[in-house]
VODO-988122 format. One record per residue (C-alpha): residue number from 1; residue in one letter; x, y, z. Coordinates in steps of 0.001 Angstrom, whole numbers. Layout:
VODO-988122
+-----+-----+---------+---------+---------+
!   n ! res !       x !       y !       z !
+-----+-----+---------+---------+---------+
! NUM !   A !       X !       Y !       Z !
...
+-----+-----+---------+---------+---------+
end
This chain:
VODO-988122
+-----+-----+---------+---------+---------+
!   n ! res !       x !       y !       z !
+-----+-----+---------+---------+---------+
!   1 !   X !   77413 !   37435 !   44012 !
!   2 !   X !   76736 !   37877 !   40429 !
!   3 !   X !   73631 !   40058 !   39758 !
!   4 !   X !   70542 !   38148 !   38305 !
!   5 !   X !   67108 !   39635 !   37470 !
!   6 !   X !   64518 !   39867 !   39323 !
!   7 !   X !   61664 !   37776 !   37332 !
!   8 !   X !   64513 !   34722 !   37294 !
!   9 !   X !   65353 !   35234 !   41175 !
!  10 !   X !   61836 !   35136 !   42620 !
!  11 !   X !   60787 !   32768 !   40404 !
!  12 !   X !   63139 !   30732 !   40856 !
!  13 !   X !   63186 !   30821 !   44715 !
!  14 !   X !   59254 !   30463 !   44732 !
!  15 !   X !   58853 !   27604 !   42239 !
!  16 !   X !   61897 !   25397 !   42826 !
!  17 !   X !   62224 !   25085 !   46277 !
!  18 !   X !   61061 !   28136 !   48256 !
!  19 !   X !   62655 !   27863 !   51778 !
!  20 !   X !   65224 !   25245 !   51473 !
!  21 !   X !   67700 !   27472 !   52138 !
!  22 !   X !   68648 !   31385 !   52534 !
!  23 !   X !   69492 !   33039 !   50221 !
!  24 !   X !   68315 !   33505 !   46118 !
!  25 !   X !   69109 !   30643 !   43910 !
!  26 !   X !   71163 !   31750 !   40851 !
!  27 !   X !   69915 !   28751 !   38533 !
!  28 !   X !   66495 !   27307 !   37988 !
!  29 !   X !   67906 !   23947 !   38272 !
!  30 !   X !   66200 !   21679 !   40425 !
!  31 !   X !   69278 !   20529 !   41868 !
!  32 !   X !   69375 !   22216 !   45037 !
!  33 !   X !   73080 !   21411 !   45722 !
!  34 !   X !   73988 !   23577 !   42542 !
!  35 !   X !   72726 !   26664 !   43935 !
!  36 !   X !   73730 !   29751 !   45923 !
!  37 !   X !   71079 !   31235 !   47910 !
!  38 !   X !   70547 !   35118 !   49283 !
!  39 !   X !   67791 !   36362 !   51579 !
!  40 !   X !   65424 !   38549 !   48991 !
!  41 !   X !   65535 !   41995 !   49313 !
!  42 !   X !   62473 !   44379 !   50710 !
!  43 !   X !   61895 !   45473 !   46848 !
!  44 !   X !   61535 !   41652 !   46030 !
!  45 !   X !   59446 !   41295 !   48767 !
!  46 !   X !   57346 !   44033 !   47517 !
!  47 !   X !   56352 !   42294 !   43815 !
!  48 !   X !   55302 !   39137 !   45989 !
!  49 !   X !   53621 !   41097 !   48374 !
!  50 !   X !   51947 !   42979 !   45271 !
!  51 !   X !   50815 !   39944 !   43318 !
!  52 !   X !   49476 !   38638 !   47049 !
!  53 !   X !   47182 !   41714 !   46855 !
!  54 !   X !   46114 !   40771 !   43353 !
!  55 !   X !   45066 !   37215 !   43995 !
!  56 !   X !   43840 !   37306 !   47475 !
!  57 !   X !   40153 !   38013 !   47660 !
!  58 !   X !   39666 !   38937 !   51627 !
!  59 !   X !   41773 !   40472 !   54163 !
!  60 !   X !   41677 !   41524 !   57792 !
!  61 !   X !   40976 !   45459 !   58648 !
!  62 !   X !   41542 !   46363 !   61935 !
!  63 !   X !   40319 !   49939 !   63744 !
!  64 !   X !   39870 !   50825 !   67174 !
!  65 !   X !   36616 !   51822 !   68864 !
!  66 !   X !   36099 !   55474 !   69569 !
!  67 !   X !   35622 !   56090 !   73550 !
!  68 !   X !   32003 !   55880 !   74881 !
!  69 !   X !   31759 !   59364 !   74682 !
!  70 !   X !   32195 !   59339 !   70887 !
!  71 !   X !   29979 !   56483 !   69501 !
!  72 !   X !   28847 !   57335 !   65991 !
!  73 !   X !   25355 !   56393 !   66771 !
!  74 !   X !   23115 !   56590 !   69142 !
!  75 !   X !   20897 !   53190 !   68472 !
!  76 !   X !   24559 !   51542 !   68660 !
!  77 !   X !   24254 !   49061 !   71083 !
!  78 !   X !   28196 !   48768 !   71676 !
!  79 !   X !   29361 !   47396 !   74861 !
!  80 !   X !   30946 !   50439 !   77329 !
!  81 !   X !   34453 !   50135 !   78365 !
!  82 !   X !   35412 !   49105 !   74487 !
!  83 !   X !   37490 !   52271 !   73880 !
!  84 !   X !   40547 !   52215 !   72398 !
!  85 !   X !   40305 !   48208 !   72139 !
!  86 !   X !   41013 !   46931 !   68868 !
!  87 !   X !   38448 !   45347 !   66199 !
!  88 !   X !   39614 !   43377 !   63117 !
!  89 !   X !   37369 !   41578 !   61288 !
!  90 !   X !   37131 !   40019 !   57274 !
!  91 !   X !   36725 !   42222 !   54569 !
!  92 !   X !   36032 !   41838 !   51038 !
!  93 !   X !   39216 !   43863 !   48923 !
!  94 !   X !   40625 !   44152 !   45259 !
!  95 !   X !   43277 !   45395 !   43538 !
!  96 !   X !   41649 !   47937 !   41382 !
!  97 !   X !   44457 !   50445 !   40829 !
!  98 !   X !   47760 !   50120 !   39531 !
!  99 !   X !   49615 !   51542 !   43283 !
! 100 !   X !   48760 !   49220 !   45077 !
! 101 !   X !   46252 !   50843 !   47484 !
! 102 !   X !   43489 !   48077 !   47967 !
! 103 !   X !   40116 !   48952 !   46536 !
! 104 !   X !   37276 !   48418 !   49180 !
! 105 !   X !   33219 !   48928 !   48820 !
! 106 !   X !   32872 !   51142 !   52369 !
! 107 !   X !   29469 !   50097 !   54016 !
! 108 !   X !   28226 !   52549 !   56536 !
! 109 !   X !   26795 !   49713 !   58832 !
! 110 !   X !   30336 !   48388 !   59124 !
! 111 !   X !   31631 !   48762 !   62534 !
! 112 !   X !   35134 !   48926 !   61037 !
! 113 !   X !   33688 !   52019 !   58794 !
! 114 !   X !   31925 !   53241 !   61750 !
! 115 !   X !   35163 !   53812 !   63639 !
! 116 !   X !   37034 !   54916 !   61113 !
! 117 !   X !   34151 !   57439 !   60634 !
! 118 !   X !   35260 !   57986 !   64389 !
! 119 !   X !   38861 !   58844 !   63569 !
! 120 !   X !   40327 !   55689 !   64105 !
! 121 !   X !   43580 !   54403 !   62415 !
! 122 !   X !   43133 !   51635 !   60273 !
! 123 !   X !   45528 !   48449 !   58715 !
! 124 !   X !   44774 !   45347 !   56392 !
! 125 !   X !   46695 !   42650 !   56803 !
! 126 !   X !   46729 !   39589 !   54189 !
! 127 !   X !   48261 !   36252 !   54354 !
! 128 !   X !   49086 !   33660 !   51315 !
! 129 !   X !   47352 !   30805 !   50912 !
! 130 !   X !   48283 !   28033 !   48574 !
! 131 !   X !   45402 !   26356 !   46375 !
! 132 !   X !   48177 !   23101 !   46513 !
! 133 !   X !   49759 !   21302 !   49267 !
! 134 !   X !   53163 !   20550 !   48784 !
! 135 !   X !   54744 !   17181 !   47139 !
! 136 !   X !   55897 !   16473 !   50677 !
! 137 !   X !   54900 !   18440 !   53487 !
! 138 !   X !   55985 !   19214 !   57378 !
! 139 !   X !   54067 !   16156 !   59315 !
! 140 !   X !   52193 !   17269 !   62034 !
! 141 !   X !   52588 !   16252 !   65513 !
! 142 !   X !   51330 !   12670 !   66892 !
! 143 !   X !   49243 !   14121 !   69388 !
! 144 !   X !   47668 !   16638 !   66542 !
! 145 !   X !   47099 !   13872 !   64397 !
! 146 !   X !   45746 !   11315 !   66532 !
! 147 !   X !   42948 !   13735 !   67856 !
! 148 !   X !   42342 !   15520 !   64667 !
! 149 !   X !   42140 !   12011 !   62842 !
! 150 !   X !   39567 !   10435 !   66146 !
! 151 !   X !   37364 !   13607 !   65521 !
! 152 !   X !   37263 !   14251 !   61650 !
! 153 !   X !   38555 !   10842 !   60481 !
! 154 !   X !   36872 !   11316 !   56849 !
! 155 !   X !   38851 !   14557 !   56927 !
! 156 !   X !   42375 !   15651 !   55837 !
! 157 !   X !   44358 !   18091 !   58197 !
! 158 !   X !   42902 !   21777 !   57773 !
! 159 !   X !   46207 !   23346 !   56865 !
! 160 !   X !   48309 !   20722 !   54599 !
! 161 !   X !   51183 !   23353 !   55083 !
! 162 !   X !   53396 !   25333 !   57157 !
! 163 !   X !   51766 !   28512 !   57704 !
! 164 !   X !   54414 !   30033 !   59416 !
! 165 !   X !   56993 !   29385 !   56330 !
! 166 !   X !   54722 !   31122 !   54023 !
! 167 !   X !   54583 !   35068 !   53309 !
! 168 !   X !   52118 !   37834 !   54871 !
! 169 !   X !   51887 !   41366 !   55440 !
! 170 !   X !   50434 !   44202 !   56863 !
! 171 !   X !   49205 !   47687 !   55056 !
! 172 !   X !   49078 !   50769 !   57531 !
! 173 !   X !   48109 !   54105 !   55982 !
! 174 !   X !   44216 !   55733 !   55856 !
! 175 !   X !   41134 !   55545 !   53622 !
! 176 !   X !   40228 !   57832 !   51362 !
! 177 !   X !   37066 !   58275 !   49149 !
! 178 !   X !   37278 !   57082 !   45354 !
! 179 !   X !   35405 !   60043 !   43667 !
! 180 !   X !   31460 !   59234 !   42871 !
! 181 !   X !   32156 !   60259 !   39006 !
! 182 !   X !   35218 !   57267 !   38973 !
! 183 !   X !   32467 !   54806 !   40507 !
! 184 !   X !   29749 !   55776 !   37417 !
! 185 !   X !   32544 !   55338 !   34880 !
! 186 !   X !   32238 !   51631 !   36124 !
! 187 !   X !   35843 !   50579 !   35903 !
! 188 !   X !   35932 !   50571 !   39670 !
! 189 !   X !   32676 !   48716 !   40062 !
! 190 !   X !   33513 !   46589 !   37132 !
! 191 !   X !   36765 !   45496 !   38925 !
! 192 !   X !   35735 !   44731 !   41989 !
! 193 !   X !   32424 !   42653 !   40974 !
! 194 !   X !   34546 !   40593 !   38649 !
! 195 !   X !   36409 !   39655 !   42300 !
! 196 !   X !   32856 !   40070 !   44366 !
! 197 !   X !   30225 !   38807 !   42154 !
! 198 !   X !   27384 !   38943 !   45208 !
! 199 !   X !   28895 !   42785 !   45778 !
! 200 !   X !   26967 !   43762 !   42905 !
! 201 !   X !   24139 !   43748 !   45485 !
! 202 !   X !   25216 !   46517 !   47682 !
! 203 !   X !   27246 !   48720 !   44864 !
! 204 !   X !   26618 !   52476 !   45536 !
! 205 !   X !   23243 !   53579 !   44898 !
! 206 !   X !   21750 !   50323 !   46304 !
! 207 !   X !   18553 !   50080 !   48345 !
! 208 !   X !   20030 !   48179 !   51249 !
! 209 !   X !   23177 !   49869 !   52665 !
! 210 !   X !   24548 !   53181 !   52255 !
! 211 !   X !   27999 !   52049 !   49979 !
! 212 !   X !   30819 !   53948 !   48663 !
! 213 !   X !   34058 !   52875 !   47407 !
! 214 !   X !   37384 !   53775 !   49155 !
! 215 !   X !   41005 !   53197 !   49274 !
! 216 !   X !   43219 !   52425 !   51794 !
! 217 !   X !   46459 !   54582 !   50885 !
! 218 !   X !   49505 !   52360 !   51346 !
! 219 !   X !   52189 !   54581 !   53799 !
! 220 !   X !   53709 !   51424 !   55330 !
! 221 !   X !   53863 !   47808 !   54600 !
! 222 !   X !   55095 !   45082 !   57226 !
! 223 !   X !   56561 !   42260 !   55409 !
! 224 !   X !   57265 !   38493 !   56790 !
! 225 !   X !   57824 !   36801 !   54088 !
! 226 !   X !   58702 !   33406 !   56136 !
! 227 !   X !   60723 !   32002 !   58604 !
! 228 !   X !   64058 !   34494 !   59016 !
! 229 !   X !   66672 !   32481 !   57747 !
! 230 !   X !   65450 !   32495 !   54745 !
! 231 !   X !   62901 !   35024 !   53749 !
! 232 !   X !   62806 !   39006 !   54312 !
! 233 !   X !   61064 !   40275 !   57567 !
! 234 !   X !   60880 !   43783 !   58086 !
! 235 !   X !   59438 !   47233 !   56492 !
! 236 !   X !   59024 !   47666 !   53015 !
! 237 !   X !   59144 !   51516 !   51927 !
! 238 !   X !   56431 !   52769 !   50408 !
! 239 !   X !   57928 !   53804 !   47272 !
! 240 !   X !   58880 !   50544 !   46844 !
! 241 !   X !   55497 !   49272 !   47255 !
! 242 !   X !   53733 !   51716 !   44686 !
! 243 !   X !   56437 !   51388 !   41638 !
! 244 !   X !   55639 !   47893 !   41490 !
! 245 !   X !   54870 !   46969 !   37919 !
! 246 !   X !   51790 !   44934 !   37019 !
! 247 !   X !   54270 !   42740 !   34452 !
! 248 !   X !   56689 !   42642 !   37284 !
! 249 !   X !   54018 !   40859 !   40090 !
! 250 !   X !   53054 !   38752 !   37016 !
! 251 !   X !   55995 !   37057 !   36309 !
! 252 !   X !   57027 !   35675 !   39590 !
! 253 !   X !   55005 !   32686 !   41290 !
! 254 !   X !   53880 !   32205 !   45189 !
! 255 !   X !   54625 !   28710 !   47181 !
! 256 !   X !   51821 !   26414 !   46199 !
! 257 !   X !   50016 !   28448 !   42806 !
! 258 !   X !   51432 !   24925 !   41162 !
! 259 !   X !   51264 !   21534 !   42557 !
! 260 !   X !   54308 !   19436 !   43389 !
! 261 !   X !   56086 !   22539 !   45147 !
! 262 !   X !   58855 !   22125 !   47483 !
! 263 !   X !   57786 !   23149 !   51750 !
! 264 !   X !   61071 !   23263 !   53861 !
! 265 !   X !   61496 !   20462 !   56570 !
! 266 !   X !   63399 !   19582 !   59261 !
! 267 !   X !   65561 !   17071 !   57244 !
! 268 !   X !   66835 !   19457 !   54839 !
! 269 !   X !   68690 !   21076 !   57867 !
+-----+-----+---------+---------+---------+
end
């Protein structure tokens, strides 16, 4: 296949018609039937995945409780028999840095901080989400419809799209303190209360919470980037991951950032 570059590939796959087929379109055409197709590669994976981080506001951590012999507190009113059982709960992130490591305000209260205080390992997963449904989407199931429309009938269907066609990830690696002196030069803070306007409330040095901001250190990513026949599933190294340019995450385009976008159904099979 003739090399083409990257900004035109992804771009093209995303925007046009994102899992029509398998493989990379070579064109921008519309016309789907005068296109070759390729799977992307892990290092195109990794610019989506990097301009995921950048526009998605929240993702999951998840730790695992300490045993009951190692509770970080003793007012902790934890349930016993919890060891080793994971806990993965909402968190607010940003992309402050220019690795990729996701940018987190660390409150001590947090259980997830608490067992990582605790030595536990610790991931953040993220999933896309399109602000658009598509021109013409996957319809759902009769039974699905007929009891979502009988219960919520001046209500459209919660997820207008196929969540299982669309990308997500997961970042395994550990968290590590941004230095108090990068925190007072603001651009940290600045950053993530442009993302986080209520943050500004617990920043570090507030009278509520105990706050610091952290890191997590990217060592692995776990990429599914869609269904397999059409999108990259597997690791992404972590080189990969951190050499991602800022102008390279900002010239491709995600299923959905514009309306009228292509979702894959059954008939184009």
């Amino acid at each position: 296949m003739k090399p083409i570059s990257l900004s035109l590939s992804i771009t093209s796959l995303l925007l046009s018609n994102y899992a029509n087929a398998a493989t990379l379109p070579t064109s921008s055409s519309d016309n789907v039937e005068t296109r070759d197709f390729r799977i992307p590669t892990s290092y195109e994976s990794a610019v989506l995945g990097r301009r995921i981080l950048a526009l998605t506001p929240l993702g999951n951590i998840a730790t695992v409780f300490p045993d009951d012999s190692n509770k970080t507190s003793s007012s902790e009113k934890r349930p016993s028999n919890l060891g080793g059982s994971p806990l993965s709960l909402i968190e607010y992130i940003a992309d402050c840095e220019s690795e990729g490591n996701p940018t987190i305000l660390a409150l001590r209260i947090s259980s997830a901080f608490k067992n990582i205080a605790a030595g536990s390992n610790v991931s953040l997963s993220l999933a896309w989400t399109p602000p658009h449904p598509p021109a013409k989407r996957i319809q759902s199931s009769s039974w699905f419809s007929s009891l979502f429309s009988s219960r919520h009938h001046h209500h459209k269907e919660p997820v207008p799209y196929s969540a299982a066609n669309l990308p997500r990830f997961s970042l395994h690696g550990w968290i590590e303190a941004i230095p108090a002196a990068d925190e007072k030069g603001s651009d940290i803070a600045k950053c993530f209360v442009d993302i986080h306007q209520d943050a500004k409330y617990w920043l570090p040095g507030n009278r509520i919470h105990e706050a610091h901001f952290v890191r997590l250190v990217v060592e692995h990513v776990y990429w599914v980037g869609g269904f397999g026949d059409r999108a990259y599933i597997g690791w992404i190294d972590k080189e990969e991951w951190s050499k991602v340019k800022k102008e390279e995450w900002e010239a491709v385009r995600l299923p959905g950032e514009k309306k009228g976008w292509k979702e894959w159904s059954v008939e184009d099979l």
